[in-house]
py3Dmol code that shows the C-alpha trace and the ligand (Angstrom):
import py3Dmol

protein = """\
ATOM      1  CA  UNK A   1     -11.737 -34.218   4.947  1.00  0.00           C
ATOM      2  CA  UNK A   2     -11.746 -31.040   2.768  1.00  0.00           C
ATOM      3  CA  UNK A   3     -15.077 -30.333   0.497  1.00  0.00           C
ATOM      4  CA  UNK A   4     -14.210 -30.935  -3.148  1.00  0.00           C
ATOM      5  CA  UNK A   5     -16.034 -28.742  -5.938  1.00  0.00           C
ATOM      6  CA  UNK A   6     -15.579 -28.349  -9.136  1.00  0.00           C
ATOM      7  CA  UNK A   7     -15.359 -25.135 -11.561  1.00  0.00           C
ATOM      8  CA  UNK A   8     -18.482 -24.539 -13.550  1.00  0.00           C
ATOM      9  CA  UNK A   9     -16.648 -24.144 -16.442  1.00  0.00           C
ATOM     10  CA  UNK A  10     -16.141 -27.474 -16.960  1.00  0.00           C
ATOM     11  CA  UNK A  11     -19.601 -28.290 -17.822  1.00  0.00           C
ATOM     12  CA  UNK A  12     -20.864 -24.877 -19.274  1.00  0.00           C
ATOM     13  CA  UNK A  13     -19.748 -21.670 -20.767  1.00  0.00           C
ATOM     14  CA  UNK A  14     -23.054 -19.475 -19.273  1.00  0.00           C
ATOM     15  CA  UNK A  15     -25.939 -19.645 -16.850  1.00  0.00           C
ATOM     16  CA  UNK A  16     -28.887 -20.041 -18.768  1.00  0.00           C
ATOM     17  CA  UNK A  17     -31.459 -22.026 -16.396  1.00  0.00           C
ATOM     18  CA  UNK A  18     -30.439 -25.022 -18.955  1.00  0.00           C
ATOM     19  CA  UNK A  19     -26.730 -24.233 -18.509  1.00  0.00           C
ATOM     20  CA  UNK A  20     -27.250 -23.970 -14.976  1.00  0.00           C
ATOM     21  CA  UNK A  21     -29.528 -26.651 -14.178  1.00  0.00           C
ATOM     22  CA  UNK A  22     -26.643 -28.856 -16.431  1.00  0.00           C
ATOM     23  CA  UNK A  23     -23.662 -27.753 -14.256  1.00  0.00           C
ATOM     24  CA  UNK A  24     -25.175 -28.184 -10.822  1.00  0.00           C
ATOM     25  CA  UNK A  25     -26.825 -31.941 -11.487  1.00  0.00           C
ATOM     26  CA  UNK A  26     -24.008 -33.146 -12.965  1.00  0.00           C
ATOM     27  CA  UNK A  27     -21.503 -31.688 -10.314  1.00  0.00           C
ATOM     28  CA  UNK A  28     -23.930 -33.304  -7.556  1.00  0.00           C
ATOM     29  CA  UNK A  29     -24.243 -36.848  -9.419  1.00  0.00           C
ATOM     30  CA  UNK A  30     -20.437 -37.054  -8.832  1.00  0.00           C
ATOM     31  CA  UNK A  31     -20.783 -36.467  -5.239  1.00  0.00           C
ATOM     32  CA  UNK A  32     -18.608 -33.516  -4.862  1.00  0.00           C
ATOM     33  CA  UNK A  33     -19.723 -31.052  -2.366  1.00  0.00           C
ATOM     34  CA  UNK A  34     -19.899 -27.720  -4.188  1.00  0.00           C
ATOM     35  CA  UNK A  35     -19.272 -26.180  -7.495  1.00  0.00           C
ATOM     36  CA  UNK A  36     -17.640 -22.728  -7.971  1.00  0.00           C
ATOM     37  CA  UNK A  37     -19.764 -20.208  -9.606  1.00  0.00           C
ATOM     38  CA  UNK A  38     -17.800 -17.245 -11.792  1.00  0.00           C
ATOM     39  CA  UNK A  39     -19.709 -14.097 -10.877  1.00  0.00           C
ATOM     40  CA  UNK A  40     -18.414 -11.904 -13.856  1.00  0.00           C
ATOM     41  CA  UNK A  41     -21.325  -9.736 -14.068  1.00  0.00           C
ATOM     42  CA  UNK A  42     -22.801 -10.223 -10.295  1.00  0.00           C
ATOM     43  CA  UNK A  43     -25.249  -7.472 -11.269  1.00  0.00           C
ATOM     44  CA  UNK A  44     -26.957  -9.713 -13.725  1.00  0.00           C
ATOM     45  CA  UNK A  45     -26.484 -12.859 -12.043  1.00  0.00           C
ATOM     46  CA  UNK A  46     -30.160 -14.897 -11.384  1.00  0.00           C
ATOM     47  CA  UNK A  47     -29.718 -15.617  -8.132  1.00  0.00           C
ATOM     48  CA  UNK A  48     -33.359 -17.558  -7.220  1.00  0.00           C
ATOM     49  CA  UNK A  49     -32.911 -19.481 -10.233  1.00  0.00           C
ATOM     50  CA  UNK A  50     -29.292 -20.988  -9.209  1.00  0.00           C
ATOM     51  CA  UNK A  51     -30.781 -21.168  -5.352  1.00  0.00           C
ATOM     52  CA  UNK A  52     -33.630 -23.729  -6.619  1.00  0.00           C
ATOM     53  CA  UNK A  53     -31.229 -25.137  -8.373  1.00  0.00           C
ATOM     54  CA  UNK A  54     -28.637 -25.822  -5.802  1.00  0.00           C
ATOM     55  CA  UNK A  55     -31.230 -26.922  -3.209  1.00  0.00           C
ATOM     56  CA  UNK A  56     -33.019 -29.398  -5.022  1.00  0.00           C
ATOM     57  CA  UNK A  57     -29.714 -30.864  -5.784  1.00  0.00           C
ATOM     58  CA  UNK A  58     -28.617 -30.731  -2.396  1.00  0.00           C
ATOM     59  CA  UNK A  59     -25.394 -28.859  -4.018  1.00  0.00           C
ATOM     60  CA  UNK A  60     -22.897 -26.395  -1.762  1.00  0.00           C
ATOM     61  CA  UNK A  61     -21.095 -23.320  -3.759  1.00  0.00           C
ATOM     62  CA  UNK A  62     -18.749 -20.584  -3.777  1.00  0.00           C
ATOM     63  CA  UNK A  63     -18.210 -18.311  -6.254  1.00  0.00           C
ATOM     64  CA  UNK A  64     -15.129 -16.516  -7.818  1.00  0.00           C
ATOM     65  CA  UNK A  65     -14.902 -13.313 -10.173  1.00  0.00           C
ATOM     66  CA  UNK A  66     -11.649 -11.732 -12.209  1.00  0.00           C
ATOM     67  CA  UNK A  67     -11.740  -8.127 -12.469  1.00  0.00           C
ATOM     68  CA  UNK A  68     -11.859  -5.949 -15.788  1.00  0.00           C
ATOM     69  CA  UNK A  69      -9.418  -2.731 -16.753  1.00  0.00           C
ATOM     70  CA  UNK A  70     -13.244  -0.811 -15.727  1.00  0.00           C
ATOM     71  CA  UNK A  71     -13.671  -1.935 -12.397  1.00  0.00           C
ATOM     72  CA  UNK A  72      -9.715  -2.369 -11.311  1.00  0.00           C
ATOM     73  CA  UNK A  73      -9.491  -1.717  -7.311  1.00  0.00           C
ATOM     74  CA  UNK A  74      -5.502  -1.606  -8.078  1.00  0.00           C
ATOM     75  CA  UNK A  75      -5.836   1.469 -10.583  1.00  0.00           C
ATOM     76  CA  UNK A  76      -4.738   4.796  -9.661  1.00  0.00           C
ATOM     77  CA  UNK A  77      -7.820   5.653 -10.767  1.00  0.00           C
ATOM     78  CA  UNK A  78     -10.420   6.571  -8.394  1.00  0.00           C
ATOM     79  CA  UNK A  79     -13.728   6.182 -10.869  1.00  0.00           C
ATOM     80  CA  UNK A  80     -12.276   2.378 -11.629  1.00  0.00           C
ATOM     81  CA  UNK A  81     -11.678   1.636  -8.163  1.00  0.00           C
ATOM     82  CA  UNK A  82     -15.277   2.657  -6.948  1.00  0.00           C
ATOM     83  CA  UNK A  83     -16.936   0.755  -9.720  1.00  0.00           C
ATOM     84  CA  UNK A  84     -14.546  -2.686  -8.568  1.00  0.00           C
ATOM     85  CA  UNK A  85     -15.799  -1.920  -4.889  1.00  0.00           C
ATOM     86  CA  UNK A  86     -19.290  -1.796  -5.870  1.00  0.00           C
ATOM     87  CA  UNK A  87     -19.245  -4.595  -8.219  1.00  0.00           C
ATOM     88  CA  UNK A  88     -17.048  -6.633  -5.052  1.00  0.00           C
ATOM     89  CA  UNK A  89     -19.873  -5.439  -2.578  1.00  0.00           C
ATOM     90  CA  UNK A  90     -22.681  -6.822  -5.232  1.00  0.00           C
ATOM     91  CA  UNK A  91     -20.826 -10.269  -5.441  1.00  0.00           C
ATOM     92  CA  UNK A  92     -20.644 -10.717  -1.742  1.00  0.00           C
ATOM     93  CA  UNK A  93     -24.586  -9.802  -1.795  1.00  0.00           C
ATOM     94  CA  UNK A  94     -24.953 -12.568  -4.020  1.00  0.00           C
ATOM     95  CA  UNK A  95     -22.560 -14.958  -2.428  1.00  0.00           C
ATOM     96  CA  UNK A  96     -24.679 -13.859   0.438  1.00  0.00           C
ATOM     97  CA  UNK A  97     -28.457 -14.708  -1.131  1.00  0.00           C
ATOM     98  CA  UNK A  98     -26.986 -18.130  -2.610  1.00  0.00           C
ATOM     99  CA  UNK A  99     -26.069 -19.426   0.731  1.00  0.00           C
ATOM    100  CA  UNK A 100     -22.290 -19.847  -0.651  1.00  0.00           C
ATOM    101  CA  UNK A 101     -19.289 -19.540   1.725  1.00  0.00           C
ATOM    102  CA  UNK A 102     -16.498 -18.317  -0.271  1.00  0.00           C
ATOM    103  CA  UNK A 103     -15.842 -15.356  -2.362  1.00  0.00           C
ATOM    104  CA  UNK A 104     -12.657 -15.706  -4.291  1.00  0.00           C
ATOM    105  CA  UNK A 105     -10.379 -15.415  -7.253  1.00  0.00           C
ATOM    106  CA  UNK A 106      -8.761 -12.202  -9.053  1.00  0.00           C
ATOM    107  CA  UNK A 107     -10.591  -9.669  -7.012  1.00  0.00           C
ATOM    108  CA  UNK A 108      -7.387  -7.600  -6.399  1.00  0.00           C
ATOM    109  CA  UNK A 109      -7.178  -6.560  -9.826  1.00  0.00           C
ATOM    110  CA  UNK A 110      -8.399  -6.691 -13.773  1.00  0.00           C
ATOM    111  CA  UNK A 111      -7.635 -10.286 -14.996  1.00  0.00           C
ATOM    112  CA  UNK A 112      -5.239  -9.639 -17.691  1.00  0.00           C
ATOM    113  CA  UNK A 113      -1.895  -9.252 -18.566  1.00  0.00           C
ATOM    114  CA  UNK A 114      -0.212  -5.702 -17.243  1.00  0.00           C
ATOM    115  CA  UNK A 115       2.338  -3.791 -18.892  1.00  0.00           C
ATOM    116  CA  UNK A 116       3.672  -1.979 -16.191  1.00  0.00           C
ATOM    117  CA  UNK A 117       4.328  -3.145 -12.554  1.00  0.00           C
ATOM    118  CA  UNK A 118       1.654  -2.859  -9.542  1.00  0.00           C
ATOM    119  CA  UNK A 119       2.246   1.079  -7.857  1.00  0.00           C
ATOM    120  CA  UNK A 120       2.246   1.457  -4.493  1.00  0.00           C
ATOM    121  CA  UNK A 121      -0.601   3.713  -4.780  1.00  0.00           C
ATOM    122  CA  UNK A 122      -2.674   1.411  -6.387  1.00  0.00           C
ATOM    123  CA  UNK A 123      -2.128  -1.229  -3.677  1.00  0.00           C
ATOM    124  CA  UNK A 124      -3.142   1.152  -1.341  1.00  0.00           C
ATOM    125  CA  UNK A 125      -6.364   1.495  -3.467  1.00  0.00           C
ATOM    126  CA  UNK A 126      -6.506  -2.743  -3.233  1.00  0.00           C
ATOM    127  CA  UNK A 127      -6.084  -2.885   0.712  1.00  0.00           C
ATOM    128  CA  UNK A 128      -8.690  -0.167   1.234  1.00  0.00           C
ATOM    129  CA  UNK A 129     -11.777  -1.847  -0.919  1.00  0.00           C
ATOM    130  CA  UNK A 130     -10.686  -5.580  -0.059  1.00  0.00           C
ATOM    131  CA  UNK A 131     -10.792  -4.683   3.903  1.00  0.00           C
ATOM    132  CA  UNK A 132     -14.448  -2.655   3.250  1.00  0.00           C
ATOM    133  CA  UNK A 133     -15.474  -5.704   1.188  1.00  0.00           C
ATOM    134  CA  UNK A 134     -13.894  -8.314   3.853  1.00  0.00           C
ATOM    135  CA  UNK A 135     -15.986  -6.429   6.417  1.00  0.00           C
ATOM    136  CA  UNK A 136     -19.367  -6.681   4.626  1.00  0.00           C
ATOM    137  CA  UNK A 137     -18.649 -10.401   3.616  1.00  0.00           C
ATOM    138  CA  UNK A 138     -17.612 -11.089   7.479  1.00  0.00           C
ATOM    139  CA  UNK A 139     -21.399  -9.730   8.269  1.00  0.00           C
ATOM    140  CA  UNK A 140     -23.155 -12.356   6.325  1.00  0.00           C
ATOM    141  CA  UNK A 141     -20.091 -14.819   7.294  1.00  0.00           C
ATOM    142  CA  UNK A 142     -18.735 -15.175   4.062  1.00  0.00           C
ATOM    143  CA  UNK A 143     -14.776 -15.884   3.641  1.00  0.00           C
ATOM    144  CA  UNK A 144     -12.926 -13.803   0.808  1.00  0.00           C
ATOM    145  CA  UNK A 145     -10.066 -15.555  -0.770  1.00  0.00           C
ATOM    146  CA  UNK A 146      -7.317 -13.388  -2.714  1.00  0.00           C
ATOM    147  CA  UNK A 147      -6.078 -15.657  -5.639  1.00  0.00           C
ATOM    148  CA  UNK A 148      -2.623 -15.656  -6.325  1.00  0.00           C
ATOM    149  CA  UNK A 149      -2.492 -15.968 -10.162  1.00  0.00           C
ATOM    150  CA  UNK A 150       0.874 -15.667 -12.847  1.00  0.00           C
ATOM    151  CA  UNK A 151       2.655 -12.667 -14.025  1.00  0.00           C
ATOM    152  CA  UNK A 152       0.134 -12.913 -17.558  1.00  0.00           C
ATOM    153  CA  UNK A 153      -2.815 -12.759 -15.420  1.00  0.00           C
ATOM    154  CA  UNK A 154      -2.368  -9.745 -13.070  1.00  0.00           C
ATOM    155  CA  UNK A 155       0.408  -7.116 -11.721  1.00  0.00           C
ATOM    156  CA  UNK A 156      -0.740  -7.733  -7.744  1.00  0.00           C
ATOM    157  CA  UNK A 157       0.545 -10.875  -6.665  1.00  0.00           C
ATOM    158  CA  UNK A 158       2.042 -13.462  -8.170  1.00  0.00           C
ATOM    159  CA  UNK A 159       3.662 -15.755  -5.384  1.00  0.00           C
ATOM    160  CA  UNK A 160       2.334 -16.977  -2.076  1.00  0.00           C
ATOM    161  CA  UNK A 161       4.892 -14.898  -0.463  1.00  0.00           C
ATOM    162  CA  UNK A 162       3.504 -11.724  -1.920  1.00  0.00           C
ATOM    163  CA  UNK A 163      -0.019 -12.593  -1.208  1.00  0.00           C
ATOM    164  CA  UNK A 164       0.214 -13.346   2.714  1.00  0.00           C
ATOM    165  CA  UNK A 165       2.102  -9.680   2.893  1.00  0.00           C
ATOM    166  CA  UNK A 166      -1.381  -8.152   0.833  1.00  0.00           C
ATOM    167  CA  UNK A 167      -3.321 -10.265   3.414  1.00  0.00           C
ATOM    168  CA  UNK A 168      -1.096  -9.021   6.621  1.00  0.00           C
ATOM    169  CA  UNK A 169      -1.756  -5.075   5.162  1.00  0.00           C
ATOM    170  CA  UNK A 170      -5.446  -5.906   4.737  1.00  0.00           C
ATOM    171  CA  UNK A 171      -5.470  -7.851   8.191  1.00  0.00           C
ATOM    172  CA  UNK A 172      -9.241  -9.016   8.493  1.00  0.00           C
ATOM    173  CA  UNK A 173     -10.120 -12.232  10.304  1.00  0.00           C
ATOM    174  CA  UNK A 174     -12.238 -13.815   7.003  1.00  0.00           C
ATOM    175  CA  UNK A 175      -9.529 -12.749   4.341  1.00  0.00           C
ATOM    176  CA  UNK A 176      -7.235 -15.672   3.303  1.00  0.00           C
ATOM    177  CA  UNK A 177      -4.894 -17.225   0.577  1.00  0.00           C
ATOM    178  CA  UNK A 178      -5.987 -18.555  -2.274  1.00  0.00           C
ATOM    179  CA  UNK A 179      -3.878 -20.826  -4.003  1.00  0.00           C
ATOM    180  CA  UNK A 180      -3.849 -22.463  -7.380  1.00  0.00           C
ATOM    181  CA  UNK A 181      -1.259 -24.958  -8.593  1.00  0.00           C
ATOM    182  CA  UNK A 182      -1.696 -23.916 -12.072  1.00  0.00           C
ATOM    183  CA  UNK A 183      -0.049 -20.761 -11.782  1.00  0.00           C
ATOM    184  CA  UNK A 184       2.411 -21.924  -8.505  1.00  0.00           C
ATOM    185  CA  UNK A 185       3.839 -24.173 -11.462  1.00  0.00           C
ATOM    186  CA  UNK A 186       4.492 -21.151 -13.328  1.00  0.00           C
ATOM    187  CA  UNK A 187       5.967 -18.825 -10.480  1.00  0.00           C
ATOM    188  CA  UNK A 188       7.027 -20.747  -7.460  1.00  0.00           C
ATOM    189  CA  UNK A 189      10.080 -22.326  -6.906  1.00  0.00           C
ATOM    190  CA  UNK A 190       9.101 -24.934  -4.618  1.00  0.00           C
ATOM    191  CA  UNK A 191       5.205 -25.421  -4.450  1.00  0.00           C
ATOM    192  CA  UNK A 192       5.521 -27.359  -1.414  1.00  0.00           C
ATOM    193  CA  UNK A 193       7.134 -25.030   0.833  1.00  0.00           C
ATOM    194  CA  UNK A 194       4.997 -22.275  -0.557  1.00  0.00           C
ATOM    195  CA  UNK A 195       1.990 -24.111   0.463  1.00  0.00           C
ATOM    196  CA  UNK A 196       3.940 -24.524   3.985  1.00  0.00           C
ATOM    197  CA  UNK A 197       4.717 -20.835   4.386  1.00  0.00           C
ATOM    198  CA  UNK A 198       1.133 -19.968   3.802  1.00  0.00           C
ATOM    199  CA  UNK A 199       0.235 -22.582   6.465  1.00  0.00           C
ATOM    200  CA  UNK A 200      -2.928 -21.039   8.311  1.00  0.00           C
ATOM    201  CA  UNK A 201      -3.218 -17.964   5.501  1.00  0.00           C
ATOM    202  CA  UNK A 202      -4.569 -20.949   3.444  1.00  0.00           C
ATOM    203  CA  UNK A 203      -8.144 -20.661   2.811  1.00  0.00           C
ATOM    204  CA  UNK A 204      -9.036 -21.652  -0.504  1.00  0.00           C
ATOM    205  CA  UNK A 205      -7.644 -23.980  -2.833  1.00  0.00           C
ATOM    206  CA  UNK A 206      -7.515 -24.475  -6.887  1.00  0.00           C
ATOM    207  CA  UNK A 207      -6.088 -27.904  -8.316  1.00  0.00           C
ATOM    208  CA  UNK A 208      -5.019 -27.430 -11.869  1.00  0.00           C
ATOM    209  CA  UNK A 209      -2.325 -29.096 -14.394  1.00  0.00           C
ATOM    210  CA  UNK A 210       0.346 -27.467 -15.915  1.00  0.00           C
ATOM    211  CA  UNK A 211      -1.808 -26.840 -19.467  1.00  0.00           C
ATOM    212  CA  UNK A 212      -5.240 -26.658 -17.299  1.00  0.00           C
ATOM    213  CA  UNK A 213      -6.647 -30.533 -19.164  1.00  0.00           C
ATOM    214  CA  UNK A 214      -6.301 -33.626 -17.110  1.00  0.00           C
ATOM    215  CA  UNK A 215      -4.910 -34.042 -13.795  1.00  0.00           C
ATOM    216  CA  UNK A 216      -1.954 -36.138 -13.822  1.00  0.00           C
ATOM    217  CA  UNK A 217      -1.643 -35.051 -17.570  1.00  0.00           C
ATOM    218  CA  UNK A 218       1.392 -32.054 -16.794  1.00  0.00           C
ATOM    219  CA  UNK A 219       3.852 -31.114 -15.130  1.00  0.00           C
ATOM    220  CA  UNK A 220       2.698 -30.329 -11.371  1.00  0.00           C
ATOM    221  CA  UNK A 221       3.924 -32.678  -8.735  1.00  0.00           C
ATOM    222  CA  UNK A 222       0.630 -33.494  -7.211  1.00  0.00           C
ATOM    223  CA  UNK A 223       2.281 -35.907  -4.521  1.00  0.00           C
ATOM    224  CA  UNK A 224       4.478 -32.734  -3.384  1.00  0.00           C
ATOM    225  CA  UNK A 225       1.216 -30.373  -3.809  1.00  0.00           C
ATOM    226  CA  UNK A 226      -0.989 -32.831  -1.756  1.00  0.00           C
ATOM    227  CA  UNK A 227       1.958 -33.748   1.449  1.00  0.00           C
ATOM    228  CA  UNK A 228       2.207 -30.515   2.166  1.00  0.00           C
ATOM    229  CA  UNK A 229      -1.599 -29.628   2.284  1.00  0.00           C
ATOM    230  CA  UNK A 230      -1.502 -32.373   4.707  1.00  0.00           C
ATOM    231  CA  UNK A 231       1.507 -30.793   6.416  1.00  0.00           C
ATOM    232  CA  UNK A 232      -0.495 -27.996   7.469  1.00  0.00           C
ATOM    233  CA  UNK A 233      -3.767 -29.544   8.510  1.00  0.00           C
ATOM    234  CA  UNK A 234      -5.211 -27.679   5.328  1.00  0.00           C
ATOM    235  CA  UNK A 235      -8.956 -28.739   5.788  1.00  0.00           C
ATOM    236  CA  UNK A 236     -10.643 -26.003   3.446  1.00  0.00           C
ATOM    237  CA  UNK A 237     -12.418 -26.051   0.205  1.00  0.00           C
ATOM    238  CA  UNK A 238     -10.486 -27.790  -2.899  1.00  0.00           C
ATOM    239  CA  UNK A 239     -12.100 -27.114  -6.461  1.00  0.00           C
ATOM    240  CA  UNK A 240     -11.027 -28.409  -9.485  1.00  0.00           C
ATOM    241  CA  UNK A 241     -10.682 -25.961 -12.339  1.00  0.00           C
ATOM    242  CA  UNK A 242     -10.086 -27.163 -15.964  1.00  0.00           C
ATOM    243  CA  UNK A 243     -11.053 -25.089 -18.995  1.00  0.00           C
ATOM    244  CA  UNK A 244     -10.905 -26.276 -22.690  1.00  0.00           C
ATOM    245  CA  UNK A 245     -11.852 -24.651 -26.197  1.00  0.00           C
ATOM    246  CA  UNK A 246     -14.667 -27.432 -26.062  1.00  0.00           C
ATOM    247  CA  UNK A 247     -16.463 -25.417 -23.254  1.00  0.00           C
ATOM    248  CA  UNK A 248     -16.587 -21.596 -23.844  1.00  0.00           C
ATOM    249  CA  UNK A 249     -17.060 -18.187 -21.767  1.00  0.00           C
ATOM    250  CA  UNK A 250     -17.165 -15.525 -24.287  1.00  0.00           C
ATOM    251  CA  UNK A 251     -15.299 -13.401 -21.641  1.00  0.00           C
ATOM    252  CA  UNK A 252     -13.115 -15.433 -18.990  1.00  0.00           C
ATOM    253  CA  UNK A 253     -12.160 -18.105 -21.878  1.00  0.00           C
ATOM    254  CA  UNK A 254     -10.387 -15.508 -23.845  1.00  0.00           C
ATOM    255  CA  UNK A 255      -8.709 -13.822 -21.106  1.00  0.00           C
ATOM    256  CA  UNK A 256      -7.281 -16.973 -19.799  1.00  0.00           C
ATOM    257  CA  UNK A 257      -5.849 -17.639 -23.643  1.00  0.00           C
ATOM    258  CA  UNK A 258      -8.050 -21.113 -23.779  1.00  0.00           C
ATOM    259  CA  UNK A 259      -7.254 -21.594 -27.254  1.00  0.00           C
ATOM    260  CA  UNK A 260      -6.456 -25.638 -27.315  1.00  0.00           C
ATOM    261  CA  UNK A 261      -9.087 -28.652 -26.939  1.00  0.00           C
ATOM    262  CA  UNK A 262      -7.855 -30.078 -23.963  1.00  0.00           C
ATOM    263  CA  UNK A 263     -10.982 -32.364 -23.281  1.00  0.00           C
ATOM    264  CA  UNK A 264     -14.555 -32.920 -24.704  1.00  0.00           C
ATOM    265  CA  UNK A 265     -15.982 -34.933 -22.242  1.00  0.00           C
ATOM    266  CA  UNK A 266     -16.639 -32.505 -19.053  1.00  0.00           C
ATOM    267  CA  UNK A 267     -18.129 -35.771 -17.486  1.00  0.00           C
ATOM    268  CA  UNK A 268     -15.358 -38.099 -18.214  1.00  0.00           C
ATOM    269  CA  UNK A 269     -12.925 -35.003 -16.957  1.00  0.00           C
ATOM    270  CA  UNK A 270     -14.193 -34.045 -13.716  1.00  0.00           C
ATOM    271  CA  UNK A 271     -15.153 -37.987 -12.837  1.00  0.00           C
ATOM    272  CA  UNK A 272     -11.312 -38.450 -13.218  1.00  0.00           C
ATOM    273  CA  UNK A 273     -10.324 -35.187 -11.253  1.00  0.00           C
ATOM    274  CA  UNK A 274     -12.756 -35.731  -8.501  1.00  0.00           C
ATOM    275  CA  UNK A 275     -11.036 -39.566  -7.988  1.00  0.00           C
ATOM    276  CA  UNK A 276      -7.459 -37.798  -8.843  1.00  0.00           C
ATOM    277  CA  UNK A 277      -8.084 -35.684  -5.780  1.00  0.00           C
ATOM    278  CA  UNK A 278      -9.541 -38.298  -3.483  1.00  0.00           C
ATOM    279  CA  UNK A 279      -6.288 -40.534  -4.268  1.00  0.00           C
ATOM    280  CA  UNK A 280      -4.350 -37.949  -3.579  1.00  0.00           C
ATOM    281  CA  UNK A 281      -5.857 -36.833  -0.455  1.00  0.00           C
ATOM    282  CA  UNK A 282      -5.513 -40.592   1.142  1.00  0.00           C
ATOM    283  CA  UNK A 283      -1.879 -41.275  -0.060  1.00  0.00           C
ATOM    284  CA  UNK A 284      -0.807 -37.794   1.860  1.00  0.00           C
ATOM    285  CA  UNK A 285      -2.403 -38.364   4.541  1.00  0.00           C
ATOM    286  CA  UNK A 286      -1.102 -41.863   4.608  1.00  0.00           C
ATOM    287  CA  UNK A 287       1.938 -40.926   3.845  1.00  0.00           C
ATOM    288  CA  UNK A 288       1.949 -38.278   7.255  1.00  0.00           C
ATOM    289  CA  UNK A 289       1.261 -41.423   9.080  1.00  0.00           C
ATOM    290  CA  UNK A 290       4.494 -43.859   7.916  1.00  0.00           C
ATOM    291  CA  UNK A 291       6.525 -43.828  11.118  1.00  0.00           C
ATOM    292  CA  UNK A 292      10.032 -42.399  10.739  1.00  0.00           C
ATOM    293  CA  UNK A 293      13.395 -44.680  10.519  1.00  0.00           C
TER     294      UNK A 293
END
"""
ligand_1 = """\
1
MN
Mn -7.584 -20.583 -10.213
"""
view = py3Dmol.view(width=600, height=400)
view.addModel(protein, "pdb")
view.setStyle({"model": 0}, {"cartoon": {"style": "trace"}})
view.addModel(ligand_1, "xyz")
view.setStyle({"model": 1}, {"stick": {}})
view.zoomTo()
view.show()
């Protein structure tokens, strides 16, 4: 059975020890297994405060970060490219001194929307840091996920296809896919086989509707999404993600355009995803076992 998390944005918009303490006991009294931690600014990020806090709720994590236009490894600039490595390699010492496992989202590039296409020179610049920063996360046995996110969201990669190339070029053992069928609603022609053709690549794994509220809510064929995770034996971390105006980053909420109230009761909302999931989950799997004819 894969771990499910859930996104810490759905509960809080900072990390305050309130925010904090808020997020993790309320992920834990749902009984999922982690919650994802965004790491925008790992260098201020209070690391023994969230490690208390994850302990005494018996809570797992992993933690995922979007890039700015400062710190973008797929620049051609070489100032912007050393300041995303460093801020990468000071995430993965955090993932490291939480006890998390995963290290994921847009860490290819600056989360925003580009108005020219990726270079090649840049994506030279990408497979460079990522396979420095796979190395260091592979020494304190942490897995790196490269998010595949829409064309409004980054230049780098877009489809599945194009992100299990980026891994082949970086081609480190702990450096996998990282789905999300948010934006594979938005770019992929068939989610399933996507999913399929990623097969072992798969390492991480974002559920999200079509407008980011409610599962169930949109437009994304969950029983599609959720066979062919079962196809391939996927048996990684799931996390629900789910942002609304009610719950606010000042940063990532902006860049992800969450201008709508989509939900006001994170409780109600990730209660619902976490038994969305679960359903899910069983009808694939029971699905894989109908005999043929
Ligand atoms: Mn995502």
């Amino acid at each position: 059975m894969n771990r499910l998390g859930v996104h810490a944005l759905v509960w809080v918009g900072g990390w305050s020890e309130a925010e904090c303490d808020r997020a993790v006991t309320s992920t834990a009294a749902l009984g999922y297994d982690f919650i994802e931690i965004p790491l925008l600014d790992p260098y201020g990020f209070p690391v023994e405060m969230t490690c208390r806090r994850l302990e005494r709720a018996g809570l797992g994590a992993t933690a995922s970060l979007g890039l700015s236009p400062e710190t973008d490894i797929s620049s051609e600039d070489p100032a912007a490219v050393a300041r995303g490595e460093d801020l990468l390699n000071t995430a993965v010492n955090v993932v490291r001194d939480l006890g998390a496992t995963h290290l994921c989202g847009v860490i290819h590039s600056a989360l925003m929307k580009y108005m020219q296409p990726r270079t090649e020179r840049g994506m030279a610049n990408v497979v460079a840091v990522l396979r420095r920063v796979a190395e260091r996360a592979a020494a304190a046995g942490i897995t790196v996920g490269v998010e595949v996110v829409n064309r409004y969201e980054t230049n780098v990669v877009n489809t599945a296809a194009e992100v299990v190339s980026l891994i082949e070029r970086i081609d480190r053992p702990n450096v996998y896919a990282h789905l999300d069928t948010y934006h594979m609603n938005i770019e992929e022609g068939f989610v399933g086989l996507a999913i399929e053709r990623t097969g072992e690549r798969l390492g991480y794994f974002h559920v999200g509707e079509s407008h980011r509220g409610y599962l169930g809510t949109g437009t994304v064929d969950f029983t599609a999404v959720f066979r062919s995770l079962a196809r391939i034996g996927y048996a990684g971390p799931i996390a629900f993600e789910s942002f609304s105006s009610a719950v606010v980053d000042p940063k990532l909420s902006n860049m992800l355009g969450v201008w709508r109230n989509l939900w006001t009761d994170s409780h109600d909302l990730a209660r619902h995803a976490k038994a969305f999931m679960e359903a899910q989950l069983l009808a694939a799997r029971r699905a894989m076992a109908v005999p043929p004819g």
